[in-house]
Predicted model as a PDB file, atoms N, CA, C, CB and O in Angstrom, pLDDT in the B-factor column:
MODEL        1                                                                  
ATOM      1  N   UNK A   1     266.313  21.947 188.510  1.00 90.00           N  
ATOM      2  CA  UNK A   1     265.595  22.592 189.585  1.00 90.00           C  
ATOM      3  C   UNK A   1     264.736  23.707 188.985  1.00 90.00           C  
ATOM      4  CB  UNK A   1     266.576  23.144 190.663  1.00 90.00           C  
ATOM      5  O   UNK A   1     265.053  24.462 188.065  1.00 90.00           O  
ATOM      6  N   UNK A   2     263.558  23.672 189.693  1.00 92.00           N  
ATOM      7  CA  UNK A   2     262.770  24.569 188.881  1.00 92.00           C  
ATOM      8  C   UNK A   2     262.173  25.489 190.038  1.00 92.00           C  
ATOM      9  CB  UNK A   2     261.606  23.768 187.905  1.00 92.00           C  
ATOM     10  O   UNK A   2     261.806  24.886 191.046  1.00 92.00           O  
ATOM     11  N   UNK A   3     262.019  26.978 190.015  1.00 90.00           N  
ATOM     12  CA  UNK A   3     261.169  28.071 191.071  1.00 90.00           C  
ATOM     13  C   UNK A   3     260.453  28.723 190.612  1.00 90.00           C  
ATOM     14  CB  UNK A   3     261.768  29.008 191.786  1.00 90.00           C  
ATOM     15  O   UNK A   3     260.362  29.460 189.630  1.00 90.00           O  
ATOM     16  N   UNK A   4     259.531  28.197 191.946  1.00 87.00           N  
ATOM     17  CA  UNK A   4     257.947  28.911 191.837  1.00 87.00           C  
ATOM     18  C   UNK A   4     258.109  30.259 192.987  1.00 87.00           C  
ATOM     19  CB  UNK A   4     256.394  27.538 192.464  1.00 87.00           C  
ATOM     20  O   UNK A   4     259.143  30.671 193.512  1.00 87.00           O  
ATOM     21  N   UNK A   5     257.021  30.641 193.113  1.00 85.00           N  
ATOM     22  CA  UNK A   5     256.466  31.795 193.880  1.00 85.00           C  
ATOM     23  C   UNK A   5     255.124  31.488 194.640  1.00 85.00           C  
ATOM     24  CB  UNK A   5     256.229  32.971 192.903  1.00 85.00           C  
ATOM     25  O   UNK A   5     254.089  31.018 194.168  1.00 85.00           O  
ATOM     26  N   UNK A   6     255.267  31.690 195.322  1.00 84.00           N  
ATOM     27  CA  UNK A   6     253.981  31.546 196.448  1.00 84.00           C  
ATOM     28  C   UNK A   6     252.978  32.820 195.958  1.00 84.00           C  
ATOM     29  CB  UNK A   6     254.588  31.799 198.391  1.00 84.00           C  
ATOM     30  O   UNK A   6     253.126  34.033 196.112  1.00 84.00           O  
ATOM     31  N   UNK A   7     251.888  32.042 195.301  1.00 84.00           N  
ATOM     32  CA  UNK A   7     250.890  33.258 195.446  1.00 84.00           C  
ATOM     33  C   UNK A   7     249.396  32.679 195.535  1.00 84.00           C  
ATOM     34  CB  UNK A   7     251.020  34.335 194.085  1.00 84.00           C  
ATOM     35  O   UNK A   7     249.057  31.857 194.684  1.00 84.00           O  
ATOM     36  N   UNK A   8     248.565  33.041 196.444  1.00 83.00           N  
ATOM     37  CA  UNK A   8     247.743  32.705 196.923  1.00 83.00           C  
ATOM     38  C   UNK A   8     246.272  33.160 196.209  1.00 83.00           C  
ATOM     39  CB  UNK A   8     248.059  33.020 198.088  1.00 83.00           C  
ATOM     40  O   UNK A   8     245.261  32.486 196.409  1.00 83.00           O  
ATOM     41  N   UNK A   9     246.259  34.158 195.507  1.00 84.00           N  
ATOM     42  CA  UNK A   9     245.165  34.702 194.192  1.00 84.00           C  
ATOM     43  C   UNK A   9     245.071  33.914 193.106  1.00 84.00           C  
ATOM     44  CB  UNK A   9     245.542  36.057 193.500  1.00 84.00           C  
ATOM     45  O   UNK A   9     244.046  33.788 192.436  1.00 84.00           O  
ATOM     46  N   UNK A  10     246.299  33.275 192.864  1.00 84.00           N  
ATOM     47  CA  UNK A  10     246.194  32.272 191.898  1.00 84.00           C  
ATOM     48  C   UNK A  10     245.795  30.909 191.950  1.00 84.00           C  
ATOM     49  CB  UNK A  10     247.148  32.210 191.473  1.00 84.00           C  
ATOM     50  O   UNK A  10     245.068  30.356 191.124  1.00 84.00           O  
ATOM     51  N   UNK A  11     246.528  30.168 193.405  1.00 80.00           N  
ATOM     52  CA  UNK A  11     245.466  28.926 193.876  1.00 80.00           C  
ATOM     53  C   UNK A  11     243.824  29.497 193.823  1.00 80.00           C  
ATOM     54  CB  UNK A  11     245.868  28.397 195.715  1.00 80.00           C  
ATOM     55  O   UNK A  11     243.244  28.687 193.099  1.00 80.00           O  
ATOM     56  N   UNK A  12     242.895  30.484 194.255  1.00 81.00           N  
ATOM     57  CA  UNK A  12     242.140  31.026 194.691  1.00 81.00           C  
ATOM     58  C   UNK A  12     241.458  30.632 193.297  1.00 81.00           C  
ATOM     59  CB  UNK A  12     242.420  32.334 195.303  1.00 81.00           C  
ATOM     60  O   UNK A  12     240.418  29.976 193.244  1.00 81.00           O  
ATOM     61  N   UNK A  13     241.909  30.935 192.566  1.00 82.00           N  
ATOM     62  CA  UNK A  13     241.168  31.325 190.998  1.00 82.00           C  
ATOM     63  C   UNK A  13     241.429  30.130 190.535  1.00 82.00           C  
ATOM     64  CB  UNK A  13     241.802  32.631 189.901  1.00 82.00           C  
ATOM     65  O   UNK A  13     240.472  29.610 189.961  1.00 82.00           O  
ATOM     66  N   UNK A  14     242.616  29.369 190.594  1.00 80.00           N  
ATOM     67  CA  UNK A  14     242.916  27.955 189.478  1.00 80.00           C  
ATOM     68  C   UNK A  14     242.536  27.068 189.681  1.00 80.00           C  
ATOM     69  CB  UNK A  14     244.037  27.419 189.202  1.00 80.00           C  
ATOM     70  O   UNK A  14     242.274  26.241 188.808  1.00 80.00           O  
ATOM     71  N   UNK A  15     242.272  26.808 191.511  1.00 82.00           N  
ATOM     72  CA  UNK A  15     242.525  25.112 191.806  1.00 82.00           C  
ATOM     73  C   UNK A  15     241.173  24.939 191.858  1.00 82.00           C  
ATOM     74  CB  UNK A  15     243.421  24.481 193.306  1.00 82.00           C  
ATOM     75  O   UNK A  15     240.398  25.508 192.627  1.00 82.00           O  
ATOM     76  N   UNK A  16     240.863  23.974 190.847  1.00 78.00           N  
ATOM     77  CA  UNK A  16     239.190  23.331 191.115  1.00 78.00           C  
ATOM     78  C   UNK A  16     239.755  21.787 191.171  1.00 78.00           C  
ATOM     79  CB  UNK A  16     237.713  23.658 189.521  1.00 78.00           C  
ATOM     80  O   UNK A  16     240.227  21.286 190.150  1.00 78.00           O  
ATOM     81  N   UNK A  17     239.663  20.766 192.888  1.00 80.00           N  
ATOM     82  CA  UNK A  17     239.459  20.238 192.931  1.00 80.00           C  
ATOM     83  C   UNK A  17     238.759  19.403 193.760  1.00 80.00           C  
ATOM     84  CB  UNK A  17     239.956  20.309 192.625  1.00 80.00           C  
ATOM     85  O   UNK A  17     239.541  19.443 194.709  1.00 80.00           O  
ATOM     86  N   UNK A  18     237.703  18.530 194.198  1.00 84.00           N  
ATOM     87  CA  UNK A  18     236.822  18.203 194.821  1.00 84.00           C  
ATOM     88  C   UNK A  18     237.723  18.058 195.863  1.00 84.00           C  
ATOM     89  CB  UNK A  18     235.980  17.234 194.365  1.00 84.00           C  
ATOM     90  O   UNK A  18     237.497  18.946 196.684  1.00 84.00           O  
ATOM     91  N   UNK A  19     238.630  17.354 196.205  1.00 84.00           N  
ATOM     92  CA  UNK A  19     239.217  17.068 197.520  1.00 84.00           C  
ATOM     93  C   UNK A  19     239.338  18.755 198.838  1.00 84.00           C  
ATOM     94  CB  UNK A  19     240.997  16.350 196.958  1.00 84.00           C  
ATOM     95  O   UNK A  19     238.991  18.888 200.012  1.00 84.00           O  
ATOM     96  N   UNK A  20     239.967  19.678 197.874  1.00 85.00           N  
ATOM     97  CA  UNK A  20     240.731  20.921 198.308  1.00 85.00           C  
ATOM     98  C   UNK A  20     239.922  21.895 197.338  1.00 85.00           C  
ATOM     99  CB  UNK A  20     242.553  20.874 198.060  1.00 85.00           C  
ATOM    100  O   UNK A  20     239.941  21.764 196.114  1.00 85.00           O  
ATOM    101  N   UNK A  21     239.362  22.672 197.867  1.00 86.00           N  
ATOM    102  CA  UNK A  21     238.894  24.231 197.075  1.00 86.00           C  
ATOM    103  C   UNK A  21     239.880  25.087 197.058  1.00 86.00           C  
ATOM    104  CB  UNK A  21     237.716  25.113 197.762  1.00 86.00           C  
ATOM    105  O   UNK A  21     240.867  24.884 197.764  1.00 86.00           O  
ATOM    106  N   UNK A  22     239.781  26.214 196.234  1.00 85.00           N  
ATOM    107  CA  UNK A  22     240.937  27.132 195.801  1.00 85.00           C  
ATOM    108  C   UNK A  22     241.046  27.890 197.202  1.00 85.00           C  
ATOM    109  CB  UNK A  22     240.593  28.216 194.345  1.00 85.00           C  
ATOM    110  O   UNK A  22     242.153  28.146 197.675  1.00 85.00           O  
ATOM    111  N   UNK A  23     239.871  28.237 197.843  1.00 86.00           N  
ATOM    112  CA  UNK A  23     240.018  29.067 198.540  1.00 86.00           C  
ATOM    113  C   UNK A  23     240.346  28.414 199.791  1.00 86.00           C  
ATOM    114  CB  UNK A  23     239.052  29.866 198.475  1.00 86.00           C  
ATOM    115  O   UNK A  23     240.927  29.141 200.597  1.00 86.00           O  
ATOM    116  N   UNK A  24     240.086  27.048 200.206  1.00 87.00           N  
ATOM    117  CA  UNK A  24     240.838  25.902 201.526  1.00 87.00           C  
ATOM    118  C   UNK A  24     242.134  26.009 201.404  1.00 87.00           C  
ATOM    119  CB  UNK A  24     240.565  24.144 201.429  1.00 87.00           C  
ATOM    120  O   UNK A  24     242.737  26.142 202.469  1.00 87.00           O  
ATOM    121  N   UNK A  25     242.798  25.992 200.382  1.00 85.00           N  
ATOM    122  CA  UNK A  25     244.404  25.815 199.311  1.00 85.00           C  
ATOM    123  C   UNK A  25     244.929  27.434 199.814  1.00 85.00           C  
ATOM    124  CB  UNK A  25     244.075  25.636 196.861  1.00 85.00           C  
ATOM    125  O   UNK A  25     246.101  27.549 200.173  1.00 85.00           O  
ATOM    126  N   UNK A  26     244.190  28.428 199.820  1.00 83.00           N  
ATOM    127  CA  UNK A  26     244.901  29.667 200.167  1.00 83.00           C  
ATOM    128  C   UNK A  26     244.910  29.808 201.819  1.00 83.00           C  
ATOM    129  CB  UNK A  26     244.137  30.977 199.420  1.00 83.00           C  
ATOM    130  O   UNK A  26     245.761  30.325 202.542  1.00 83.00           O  
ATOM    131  N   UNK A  27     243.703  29.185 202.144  1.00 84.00           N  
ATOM    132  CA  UNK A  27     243.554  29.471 203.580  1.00 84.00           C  
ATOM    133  C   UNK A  27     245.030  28.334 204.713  1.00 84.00           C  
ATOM    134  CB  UNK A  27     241.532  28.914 203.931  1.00 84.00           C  
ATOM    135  O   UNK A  27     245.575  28.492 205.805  1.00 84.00           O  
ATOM    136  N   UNK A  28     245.088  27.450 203.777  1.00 83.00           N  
ATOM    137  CA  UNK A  28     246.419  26.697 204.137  1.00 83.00           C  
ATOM    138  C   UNK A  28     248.007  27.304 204.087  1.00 83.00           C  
ATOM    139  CB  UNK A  28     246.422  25.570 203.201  1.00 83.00           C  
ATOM    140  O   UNK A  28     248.981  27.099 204.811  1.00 83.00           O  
ATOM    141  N   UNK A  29     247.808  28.109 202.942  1.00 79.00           N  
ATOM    142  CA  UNK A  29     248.886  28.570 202.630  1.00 79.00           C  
ATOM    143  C   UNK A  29     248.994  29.944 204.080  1.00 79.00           C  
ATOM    144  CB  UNK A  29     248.801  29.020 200.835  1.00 79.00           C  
ATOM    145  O   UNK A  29     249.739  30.023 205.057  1.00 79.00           O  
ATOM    146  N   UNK A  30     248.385  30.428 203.807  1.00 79.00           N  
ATOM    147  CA  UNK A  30     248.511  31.457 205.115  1.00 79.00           C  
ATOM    148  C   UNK A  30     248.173  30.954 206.406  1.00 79.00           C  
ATOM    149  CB  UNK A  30     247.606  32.667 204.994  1.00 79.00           C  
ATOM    150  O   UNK A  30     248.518  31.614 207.387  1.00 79.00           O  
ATOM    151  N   UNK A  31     247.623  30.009 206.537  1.00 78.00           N  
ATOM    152  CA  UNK A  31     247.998  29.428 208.262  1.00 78.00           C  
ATOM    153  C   UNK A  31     249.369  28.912 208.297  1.00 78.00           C  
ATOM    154  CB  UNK A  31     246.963  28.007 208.872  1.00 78.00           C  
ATOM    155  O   UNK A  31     250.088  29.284 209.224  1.00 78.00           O  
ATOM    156  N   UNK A  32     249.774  28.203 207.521  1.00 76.00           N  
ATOM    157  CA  UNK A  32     251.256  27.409 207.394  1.00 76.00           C  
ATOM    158  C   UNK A  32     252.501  28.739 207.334  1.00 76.00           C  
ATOM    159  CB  UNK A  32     251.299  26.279 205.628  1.00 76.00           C  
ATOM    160  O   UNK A  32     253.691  28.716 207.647  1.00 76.00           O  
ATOM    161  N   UNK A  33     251.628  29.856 206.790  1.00 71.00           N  
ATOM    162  CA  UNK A  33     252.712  31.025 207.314  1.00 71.00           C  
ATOM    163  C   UNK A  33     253.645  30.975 205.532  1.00 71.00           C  
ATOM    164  CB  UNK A  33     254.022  30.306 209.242  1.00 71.00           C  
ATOM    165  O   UNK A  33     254.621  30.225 205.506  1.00 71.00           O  
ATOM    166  N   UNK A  34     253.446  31.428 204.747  1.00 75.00           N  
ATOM    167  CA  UNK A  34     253.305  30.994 203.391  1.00 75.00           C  
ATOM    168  C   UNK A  34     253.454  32.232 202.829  1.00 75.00           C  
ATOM    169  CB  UNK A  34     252.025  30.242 202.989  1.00 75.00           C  
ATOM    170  O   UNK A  34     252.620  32.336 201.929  1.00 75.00           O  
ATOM    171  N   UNK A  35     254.317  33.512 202.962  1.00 77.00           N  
ATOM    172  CA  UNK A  35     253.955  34.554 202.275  1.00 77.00           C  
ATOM    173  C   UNK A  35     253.552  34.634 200.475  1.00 77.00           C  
ATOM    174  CB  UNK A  35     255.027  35.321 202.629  1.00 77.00           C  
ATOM    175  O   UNK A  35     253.773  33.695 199.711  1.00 77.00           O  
ATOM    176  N   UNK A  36     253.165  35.460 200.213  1.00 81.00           N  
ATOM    177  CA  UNK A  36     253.077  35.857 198.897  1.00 81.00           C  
ATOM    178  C   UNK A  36     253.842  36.139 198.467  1.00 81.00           C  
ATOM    179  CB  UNK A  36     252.497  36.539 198.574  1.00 81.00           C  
ATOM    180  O   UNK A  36     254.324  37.048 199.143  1.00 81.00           O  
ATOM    181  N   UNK A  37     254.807  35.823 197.054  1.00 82.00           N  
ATOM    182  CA  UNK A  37     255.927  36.272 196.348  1.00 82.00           C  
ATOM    183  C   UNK A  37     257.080  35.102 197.029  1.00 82.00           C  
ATOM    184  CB  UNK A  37     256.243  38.080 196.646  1.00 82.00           C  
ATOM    185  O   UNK A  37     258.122  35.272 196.396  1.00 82.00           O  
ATOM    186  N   UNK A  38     257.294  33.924 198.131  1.00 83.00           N  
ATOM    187  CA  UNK A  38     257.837  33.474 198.394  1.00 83.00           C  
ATOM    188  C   UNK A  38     258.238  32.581 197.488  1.00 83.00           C  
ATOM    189  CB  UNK A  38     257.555  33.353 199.212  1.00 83.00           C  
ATOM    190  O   UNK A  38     257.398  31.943 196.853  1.00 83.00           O  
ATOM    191  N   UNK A  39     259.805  32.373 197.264  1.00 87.00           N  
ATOM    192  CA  UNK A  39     260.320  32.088 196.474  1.00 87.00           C  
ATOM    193  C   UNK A  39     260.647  29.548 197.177  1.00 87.00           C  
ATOM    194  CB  UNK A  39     261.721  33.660 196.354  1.00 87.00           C  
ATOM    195  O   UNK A  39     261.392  28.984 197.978  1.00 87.00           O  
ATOM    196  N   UNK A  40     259.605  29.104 196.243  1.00 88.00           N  
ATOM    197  CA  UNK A  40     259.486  27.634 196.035  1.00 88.00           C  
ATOM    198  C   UNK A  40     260.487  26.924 195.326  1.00 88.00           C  
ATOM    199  CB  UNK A  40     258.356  27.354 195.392  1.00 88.00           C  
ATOM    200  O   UNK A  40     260.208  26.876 194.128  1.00 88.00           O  
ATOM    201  N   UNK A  41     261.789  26.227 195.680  1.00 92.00           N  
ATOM    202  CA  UNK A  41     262.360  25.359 194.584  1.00 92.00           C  
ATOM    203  C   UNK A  41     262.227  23.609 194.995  1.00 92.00           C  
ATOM    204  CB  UNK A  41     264.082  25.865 194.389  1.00 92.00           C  
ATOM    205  O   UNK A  41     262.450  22.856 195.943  1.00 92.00           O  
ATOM    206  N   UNK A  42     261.636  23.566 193.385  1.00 93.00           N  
ATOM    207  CA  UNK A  42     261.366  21.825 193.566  1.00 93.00           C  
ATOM    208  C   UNK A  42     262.353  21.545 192.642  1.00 93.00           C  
ATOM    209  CB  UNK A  42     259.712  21.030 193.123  1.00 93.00           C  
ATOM    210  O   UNK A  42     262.805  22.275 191.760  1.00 93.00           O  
ATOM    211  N   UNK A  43     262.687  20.224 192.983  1.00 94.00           N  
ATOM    212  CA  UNK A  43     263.488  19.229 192.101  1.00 94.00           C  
ATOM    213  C   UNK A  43     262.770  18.415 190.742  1.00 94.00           C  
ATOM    214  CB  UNK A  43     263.962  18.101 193.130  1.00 94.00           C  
ATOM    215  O   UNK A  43     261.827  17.624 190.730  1.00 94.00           O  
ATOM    216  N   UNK A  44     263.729  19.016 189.461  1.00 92.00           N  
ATOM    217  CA  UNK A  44     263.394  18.889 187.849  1.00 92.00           C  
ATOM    218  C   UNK A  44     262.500  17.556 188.122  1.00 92.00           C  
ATOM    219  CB  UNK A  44     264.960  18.644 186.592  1.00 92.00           C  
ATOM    220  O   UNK A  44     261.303  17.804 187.978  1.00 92.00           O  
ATOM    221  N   UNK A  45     262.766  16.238 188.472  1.00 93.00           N  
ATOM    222  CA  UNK A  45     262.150  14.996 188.679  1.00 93.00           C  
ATOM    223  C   UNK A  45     261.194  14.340 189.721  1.00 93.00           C  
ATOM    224  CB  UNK A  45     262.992  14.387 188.690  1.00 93.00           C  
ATOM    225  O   UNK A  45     260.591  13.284 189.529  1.00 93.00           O  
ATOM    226  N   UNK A  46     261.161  14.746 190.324  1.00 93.00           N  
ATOM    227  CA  UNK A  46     260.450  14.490 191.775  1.00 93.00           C  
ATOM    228  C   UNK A  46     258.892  15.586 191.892  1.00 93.00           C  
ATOM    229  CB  UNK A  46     261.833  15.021 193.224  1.00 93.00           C  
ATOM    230  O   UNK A  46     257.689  15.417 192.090  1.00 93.00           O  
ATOM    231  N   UNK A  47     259.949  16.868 191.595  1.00 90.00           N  
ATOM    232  CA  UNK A  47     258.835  18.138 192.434  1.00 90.00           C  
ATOM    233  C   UNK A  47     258.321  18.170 193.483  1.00 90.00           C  
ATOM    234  CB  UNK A  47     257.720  18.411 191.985  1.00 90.00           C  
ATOM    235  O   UNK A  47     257.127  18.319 193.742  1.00 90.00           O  
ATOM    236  N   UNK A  48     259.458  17.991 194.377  1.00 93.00           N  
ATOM    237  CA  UNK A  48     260.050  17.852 195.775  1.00 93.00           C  
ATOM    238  C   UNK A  48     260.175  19.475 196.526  1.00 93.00           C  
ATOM    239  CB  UNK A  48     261.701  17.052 195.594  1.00 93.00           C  
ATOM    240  O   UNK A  48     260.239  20.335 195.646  1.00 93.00           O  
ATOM    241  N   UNK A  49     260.211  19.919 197.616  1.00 89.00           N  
ATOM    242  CA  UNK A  49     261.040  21.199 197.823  1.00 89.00           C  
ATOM    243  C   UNK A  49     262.532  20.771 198.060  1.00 89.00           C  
ATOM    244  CB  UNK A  49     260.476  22.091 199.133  1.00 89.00           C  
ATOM    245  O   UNK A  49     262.689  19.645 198.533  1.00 89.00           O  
ATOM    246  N   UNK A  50     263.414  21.366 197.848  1.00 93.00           N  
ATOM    247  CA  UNK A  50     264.514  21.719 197.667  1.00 93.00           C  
ATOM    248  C   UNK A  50     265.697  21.758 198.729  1.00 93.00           C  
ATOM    249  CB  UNK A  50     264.277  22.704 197.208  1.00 93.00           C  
ATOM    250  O   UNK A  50     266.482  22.658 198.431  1.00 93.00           O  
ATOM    251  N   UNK A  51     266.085  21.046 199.908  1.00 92.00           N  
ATOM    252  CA  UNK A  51     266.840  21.813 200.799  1.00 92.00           C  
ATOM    253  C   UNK A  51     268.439  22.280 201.191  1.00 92.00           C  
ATOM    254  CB  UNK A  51     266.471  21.340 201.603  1.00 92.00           C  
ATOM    255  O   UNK A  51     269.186  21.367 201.544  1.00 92.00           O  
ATOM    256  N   UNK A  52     268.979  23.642 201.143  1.00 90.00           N  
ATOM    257  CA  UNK A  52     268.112  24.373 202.054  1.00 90.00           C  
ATOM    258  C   UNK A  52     267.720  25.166 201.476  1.00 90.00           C  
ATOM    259  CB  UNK A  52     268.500  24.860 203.118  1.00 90.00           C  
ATOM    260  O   UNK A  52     267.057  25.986 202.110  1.00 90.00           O  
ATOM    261  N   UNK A  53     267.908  25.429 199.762  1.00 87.00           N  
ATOM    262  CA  UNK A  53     267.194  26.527 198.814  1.00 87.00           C  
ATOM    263  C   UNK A  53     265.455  27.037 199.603  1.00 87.00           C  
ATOM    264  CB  UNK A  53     266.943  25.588 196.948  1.00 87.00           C  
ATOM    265  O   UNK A  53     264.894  28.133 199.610  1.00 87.00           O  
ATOM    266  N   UNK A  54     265.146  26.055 200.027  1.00 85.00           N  
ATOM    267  CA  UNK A  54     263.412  26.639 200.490  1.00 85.00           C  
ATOM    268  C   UNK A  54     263.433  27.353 201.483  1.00 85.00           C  
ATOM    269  CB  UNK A  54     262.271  25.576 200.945  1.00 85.00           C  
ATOM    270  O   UNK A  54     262.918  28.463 201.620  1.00 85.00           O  
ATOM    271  N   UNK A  55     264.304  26.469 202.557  1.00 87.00           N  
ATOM    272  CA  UNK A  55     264.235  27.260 203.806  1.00 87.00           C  
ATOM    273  C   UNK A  55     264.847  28.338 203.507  1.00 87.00           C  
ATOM    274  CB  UNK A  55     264.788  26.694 205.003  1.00 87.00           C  
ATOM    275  O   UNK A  55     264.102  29.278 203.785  1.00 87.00           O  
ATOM    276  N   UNK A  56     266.035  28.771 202.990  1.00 87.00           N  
ATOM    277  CA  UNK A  56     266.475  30.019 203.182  1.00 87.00           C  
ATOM    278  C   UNK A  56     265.481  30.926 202.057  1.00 87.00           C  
ATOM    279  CB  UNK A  56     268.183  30.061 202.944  1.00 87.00           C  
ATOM    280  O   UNK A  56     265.331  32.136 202.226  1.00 87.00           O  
ATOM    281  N   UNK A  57     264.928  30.309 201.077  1.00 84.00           N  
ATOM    282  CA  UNK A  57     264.222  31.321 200.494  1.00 84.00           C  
ATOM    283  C   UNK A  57     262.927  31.852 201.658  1.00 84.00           C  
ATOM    284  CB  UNK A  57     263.655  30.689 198.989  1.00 84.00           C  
ATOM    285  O   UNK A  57     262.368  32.936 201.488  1.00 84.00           O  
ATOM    286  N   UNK A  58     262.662  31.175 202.513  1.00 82.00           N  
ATOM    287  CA  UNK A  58     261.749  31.778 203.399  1.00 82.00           C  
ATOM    288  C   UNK A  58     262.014  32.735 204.221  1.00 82.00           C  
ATOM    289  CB  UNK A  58     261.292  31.030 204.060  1.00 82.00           C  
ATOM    290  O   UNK A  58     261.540  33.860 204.376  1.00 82.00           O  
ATOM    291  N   UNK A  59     262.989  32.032 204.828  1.00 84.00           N  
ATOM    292  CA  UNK A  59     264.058  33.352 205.678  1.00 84.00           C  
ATOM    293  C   UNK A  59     264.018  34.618 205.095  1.00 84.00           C  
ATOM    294  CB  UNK A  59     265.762  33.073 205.658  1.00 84.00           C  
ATOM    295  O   UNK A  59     263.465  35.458 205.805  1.00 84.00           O  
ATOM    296  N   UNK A  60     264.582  35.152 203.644  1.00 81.00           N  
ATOM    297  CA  UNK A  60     264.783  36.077 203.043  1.00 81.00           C  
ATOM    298  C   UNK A  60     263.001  36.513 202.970  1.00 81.00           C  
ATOM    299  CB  UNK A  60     265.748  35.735 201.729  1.00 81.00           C  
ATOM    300  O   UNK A  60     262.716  37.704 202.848  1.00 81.00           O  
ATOM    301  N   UNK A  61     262.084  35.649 203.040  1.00 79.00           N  
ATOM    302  CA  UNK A  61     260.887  36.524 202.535  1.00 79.00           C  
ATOM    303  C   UNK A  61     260.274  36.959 203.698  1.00 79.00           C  
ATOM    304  CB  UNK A  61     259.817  35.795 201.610  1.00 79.00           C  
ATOM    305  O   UNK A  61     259.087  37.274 203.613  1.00 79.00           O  
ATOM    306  N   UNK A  62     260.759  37.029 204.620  1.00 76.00           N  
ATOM    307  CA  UNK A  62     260.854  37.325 206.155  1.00 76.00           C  
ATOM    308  C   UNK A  62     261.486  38.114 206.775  1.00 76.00           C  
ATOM    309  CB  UNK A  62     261.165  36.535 206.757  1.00 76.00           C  
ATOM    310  O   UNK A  62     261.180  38.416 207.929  1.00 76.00           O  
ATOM    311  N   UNK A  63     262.565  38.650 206.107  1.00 81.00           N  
ATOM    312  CA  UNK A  63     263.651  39.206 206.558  1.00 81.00           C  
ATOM    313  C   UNK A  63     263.304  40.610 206.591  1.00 81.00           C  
ATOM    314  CB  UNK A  63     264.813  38.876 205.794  1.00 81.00           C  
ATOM    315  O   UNK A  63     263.183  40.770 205.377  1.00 81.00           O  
ATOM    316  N   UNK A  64     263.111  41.485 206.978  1.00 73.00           N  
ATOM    317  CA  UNK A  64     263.158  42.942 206.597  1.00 73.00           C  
ATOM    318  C   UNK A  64     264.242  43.946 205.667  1.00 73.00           C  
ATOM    319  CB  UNK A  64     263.165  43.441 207.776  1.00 73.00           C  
ATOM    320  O   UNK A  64     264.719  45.014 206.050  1.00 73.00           O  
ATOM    321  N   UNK A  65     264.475  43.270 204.332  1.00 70.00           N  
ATOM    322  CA  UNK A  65     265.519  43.770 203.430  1.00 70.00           C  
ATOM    323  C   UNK A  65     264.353  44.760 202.691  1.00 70.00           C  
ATOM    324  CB  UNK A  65     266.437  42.456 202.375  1.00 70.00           C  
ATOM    325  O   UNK A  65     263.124  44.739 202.638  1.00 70.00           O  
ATOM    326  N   UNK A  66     265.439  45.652 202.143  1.00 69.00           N  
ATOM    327  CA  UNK A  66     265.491  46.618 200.654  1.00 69.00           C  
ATOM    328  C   UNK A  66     264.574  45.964 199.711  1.00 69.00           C  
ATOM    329  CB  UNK A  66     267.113  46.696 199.821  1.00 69.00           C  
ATOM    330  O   UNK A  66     264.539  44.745 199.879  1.00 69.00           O  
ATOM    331  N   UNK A  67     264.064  46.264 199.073  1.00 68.00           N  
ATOM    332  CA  UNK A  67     263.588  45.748 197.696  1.00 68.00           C  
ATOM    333  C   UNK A  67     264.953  45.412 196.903  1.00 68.00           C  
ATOM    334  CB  UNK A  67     262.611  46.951 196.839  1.00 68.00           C  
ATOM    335  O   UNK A  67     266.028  45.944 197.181  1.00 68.00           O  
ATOM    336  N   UNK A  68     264.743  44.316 195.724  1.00 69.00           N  
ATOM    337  CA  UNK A  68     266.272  44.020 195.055  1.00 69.00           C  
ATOM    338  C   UNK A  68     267.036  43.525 196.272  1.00 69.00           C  
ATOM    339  CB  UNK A  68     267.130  45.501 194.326  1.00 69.00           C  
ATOM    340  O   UNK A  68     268.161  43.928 195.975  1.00 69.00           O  
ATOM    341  N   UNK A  69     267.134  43.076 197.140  1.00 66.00           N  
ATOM    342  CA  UNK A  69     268.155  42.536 197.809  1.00 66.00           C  
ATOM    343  C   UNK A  69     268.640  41.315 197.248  1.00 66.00           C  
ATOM    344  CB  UNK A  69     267.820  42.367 199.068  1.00 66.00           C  
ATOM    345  O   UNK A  69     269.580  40.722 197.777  1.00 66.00           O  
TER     346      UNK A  69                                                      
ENDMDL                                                                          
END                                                                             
């Protein structure tokens, strides 16, 4: 299992592809409700999301905790 991070400056800047622009790719990510720093786990073989590792990593990036929680 491998985790990513949701960050939307970096699609912005990386993704050059004719289908999806970097900046369509961010504008998705924040309609779909997608924070920044949100914690992504895909599966080592597939690169699948993960469940419920995703969902609850969303929950938590939602949650109103401490920093370090």
């Amino acid at each position: 299992m491998q985790q990513y991070s949701v960050d939307a400056t970096v699609v912005r800047r990386h993704l050059d592809n004719p289908a999806l622009s970097g900046a369509e790719a961010a504008e998705l990510l924040q309609h779909l409700g997608l924070a920044d720093g949100m914690p992504v786990f895909l599966d080592d073989e597939t690169m699948m999301p993960v469940e419920p590792l995703c969902s609850w990593g969303r929950s938590m990036s939602y949650a109103e905790l401490a920093e370090g929680s």
